[in-house]
C-alpha positions as CSV (number, residue, x, y, z in Angstrom):
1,X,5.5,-4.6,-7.4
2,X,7.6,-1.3,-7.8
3,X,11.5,-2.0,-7.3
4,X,11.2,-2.1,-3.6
5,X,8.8,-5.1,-3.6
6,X,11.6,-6.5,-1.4
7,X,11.6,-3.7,0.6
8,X,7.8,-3.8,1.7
9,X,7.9,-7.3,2.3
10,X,10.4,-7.2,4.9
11,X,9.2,-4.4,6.4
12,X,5.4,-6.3,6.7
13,X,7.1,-9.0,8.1
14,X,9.3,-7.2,10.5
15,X,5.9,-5.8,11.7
16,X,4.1,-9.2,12.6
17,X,7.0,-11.3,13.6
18,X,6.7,-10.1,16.7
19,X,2.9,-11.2,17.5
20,X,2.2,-14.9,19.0
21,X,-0.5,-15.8,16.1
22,X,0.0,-12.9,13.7
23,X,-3.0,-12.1,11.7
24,X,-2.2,-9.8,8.2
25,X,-4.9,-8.1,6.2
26,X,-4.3,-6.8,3.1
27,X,-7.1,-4.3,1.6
28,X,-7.3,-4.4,-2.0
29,X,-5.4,-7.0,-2.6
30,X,-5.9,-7.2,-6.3
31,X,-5.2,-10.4,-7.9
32,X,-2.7,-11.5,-5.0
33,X,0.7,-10.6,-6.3
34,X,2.5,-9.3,-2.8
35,X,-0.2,-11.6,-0.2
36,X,1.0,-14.6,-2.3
37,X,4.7,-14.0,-1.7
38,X,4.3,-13.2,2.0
39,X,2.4,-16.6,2.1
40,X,5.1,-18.4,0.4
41,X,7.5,-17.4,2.4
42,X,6.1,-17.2,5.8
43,X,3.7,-20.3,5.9
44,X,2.8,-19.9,9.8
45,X,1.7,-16.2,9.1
46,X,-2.2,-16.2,8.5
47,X,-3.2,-13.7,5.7
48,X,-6.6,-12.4,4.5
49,X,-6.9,-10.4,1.2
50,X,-9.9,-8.1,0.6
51,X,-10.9,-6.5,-2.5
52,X,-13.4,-4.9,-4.3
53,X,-13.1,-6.2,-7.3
54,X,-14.3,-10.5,-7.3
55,X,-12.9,-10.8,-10.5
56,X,-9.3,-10.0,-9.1
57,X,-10.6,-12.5,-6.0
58,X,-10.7,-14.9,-8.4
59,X,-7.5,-14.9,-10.5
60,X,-6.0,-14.6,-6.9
61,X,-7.3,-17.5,-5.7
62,X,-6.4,-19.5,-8.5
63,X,-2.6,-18.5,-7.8
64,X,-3.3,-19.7,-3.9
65,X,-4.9,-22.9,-4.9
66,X,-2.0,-23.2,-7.9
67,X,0.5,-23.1,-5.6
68,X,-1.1,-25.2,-2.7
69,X,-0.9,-22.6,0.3
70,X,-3.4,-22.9,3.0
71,X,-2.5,-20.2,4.8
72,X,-4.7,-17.1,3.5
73,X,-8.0,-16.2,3.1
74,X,-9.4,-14.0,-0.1
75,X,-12.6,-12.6,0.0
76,X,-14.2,-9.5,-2.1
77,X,-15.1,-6.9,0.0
78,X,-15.2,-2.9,-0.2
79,X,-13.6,-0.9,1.9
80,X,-16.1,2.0,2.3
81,X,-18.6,-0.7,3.8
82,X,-15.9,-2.9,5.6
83,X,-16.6,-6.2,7.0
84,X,-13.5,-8.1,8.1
85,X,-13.3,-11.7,9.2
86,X,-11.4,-10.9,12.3
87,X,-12.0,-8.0,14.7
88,X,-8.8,-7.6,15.1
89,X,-5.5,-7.6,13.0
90,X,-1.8,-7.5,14.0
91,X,-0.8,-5.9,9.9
92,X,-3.2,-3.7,7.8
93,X,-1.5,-2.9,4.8
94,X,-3.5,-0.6,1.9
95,X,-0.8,0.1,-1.1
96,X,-3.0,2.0,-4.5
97,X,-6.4,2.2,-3.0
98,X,-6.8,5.4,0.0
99,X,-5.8,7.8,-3.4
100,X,-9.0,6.8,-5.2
101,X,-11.1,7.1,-2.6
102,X,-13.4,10.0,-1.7
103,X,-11.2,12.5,0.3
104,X,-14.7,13.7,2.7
105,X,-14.4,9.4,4.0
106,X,-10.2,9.3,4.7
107,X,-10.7,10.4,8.2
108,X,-13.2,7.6,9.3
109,X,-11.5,5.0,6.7
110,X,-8.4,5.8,8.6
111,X,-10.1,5.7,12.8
112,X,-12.0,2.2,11.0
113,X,-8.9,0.9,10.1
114,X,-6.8,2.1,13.5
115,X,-9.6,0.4,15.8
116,X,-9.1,-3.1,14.2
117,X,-5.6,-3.1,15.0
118,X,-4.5,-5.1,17.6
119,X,-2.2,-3.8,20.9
120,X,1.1,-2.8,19.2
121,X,-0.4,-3.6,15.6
122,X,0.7,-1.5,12.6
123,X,-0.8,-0.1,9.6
124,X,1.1,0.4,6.5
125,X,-0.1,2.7,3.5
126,X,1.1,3.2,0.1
127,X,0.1,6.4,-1.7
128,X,1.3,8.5,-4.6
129,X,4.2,11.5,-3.0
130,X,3.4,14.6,-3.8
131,X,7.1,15.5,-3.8
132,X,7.5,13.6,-7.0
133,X,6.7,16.8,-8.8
134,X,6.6,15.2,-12.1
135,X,3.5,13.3,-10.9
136,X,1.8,16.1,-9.3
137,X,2.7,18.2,-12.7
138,X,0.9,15.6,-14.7
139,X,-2.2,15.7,-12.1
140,X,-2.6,19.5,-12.3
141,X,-2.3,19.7,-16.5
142,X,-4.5,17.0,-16.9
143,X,-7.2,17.1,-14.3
144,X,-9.5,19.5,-16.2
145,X,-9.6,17.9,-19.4
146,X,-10.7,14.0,-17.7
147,X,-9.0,12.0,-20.1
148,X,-6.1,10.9,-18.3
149,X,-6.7,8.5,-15.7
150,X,-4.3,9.3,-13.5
151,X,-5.9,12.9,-13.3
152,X,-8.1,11.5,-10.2
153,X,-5.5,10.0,-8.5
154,X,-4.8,12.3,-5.2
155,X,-1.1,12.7,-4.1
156,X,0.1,13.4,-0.5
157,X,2.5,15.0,1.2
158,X,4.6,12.5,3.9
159,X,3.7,15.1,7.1
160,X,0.0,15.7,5.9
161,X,-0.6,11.6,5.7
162,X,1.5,11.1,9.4
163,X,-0.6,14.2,11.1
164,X,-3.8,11.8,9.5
165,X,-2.3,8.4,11.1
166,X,-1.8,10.7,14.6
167,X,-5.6,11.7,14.5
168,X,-6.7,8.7,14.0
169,X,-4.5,7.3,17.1
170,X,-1.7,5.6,16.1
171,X,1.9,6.1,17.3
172,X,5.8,5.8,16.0
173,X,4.7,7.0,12.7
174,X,7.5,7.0,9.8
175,X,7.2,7.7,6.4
176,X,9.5,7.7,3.2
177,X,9.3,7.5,-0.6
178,X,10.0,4.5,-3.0
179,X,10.0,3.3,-6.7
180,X,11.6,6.1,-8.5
181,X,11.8,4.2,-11.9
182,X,7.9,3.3,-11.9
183,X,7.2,7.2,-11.4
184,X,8.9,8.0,-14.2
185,X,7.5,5.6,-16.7
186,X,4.0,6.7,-15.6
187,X,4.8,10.1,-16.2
188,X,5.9,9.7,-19.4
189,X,9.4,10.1,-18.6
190,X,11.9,9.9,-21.8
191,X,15.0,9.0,-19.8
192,X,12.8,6.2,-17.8
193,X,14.8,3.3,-18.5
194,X,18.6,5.1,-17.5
195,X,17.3,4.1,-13.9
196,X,17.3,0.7,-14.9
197,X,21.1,0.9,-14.7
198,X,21.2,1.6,-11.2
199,X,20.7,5.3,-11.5
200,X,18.5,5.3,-8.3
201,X,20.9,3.8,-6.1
202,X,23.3,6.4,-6.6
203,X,20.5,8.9,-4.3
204,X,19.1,6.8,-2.0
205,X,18.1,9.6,0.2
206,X,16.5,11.4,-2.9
207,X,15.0,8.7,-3.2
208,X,13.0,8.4,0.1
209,X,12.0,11.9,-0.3
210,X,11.3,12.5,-3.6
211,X,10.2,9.1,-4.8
212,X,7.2,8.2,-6.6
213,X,5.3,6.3,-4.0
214,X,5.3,7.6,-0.1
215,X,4.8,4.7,2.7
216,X,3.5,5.5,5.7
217,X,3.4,3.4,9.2
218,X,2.1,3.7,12.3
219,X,1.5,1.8,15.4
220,X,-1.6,1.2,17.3
């Protein structure tokens, strides 16, 4: 999960500490490889995990029943036709999915997803940065030809994605960029595996700005 898998988790965590029964949902959840983790480590937090896809569902809730947790809740689901368990949630988290959907529903994805957030809950977004140029290149060259599939994938600017988040009427929004090293592999980037070595670390600020992915968090 990108090099700051660590990153994210503490951060989620941070976010529902705080909360007297925290609930977390995570919306296109795949096949479970952050929820599990959280689970794992924080067995009183309750977790649901939504996704499209019940083939993913499935894998993921063989790795919940492998490893015996009792603690979250997978169900396939899709987002444009929501139907949570809960009507209410202390943690959304959406990381690979609001890029790949249709840009006319982001507004009413976005006021859906505020309104089931609890007092002081927080929503957390990851979505490819814009300001990772190389990225963005790769998106303009290849869009008209259709054979790439990252051609469809939209990329945002940090500012454009908090003005969304205000809109839709959350609060203390933040934003930053992450996970320089997977950018450049998916670009196609010759010199990927130099960040391997630390390279990264050196520009940590670079890194928040220009990275490949951008998170974005707000409060309800």
């Amino acid at each position: 999960f990108f090099q700051a898998e660590d990153g994210i988790r503490d951060s989620s965590v941070t976010g529902v500490q705080t909360c007297a029964l925290p609930i977390f949902l995570e919306i296109g959840c795949g096949t479970g490889r952050f929820i599990i983790c959280l689970a794992q480590d924080f067995p009183d937090l309750q977790i649901e995990g939504s996704d499209i896809s019940e083939q993913s569902i499935a894998i993921a809730k063989a790795g919940v029943a492998l490893r015996k947790l009792t603690n979250v809740t997978l169900y396939s689901n899709n987002l444009l036709k929501l139907a949570p368990l809960q009507s209410q949630y202390d943690y959304i988290f959406l990381e690979g999915v609001l890029h790949y959907l249709p840009k006319k529903c982001e507004k009413e994805i976005l006021q859906r997803l505020s309104a089931l957030l609890s007092p002081g809950g927080v929503l957390l977004i990851g979505v490819p940065n814009k300001r990772f140029y190389l990225h963005t290149l790769t998106n303009v060259l290849t869009y008209p030809l259709q054979f790439w599939h990252r051609c469809y994938e939209r990329s945002y600017f940090g500012e454009q994605l908090a003005a969304s988040f205000q809109q839709a009427g959350l609060n203390k929004i933040e934003y930053e960029g992450a996970a320089i090293k997977h950018g450049l592999r998916r670009s196609g980037f010759p010199w990927a595996n130099l960040a391997q070595k630390g390279w990264s670390g050196f520009l940590p600020q670079w890194n928040k700005r220009y990275g490949f992915y951008l998170f974005v968090k707000g409060e309800k």
